[in-house]
C-alpha positions in Angstrom: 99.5 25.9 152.6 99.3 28.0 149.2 100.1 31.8 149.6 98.6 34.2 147.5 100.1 37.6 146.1 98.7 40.5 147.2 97.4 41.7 143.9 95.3 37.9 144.4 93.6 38.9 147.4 92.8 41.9 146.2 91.2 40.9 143.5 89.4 38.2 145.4 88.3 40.9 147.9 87.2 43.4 145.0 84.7 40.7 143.5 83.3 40.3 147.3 83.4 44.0 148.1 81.9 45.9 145.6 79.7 45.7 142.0 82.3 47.3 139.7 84.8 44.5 139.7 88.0 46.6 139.8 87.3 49.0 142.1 88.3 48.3 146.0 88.0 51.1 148.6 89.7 50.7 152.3 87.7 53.0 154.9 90.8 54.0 157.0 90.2 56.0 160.4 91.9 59.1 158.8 91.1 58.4 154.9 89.3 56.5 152.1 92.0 55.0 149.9 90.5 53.7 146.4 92.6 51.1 144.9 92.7 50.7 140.9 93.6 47.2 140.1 95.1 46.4 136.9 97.7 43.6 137.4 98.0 41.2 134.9 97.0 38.6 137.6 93.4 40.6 137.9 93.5 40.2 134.0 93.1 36.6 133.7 91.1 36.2 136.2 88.5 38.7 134.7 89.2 36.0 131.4 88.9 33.2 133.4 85.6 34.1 134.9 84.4 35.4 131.4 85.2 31.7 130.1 83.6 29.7 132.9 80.0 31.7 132.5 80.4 31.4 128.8 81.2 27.6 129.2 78.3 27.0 131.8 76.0 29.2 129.2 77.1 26.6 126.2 76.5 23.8 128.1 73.0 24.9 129.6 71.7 25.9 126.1 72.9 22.3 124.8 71.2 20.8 127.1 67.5 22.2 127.0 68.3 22.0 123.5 68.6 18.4 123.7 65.7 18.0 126.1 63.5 20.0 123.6 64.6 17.2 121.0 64.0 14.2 122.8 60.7 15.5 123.5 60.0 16.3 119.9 61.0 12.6 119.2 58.9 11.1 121.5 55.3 12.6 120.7 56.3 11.7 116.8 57.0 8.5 118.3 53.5 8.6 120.5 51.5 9.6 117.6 52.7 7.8 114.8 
């Protein structure tokens, strides 16, 4: 079983819990304690996640692209 650091799970719980990324608030009976996290751990995540949509982005445009160019072949084919 892998154990994750703390700054881990709260970066995984930050992503879950709220739509700024780095911001992570605990609603304690007696306070609300907001968390800033800026580990280097958050860090590359944030780059890892920035490189995964990029990556998915590439490889979607590539492929309509090639779609759109098989098509294109074919009715020059069709009509010729």
């Amino acid at each position: 079983m892998m154990l994750l650091s703390w700054s881990t799970i709260i970066v995984i719980l930050t992503k879950i819990w709220t739509p700024f990324g780095n911001l992570l608030c605990f609603h304690c009976a007696l306070t609300c304690c907001c968390l800033r996290v800026s580990t280097p751990d958050y860090m590359k995540m944030e780059e890892a996640i920035v490189e995964t949509e990029l990556c998915q982005n590439r490889n979607l445009w590539q492929k309509s692209r090639n779609e759109g160019e098989r098509q294109e072949r074919r009715l020059r084919h069709e009509g010729a």
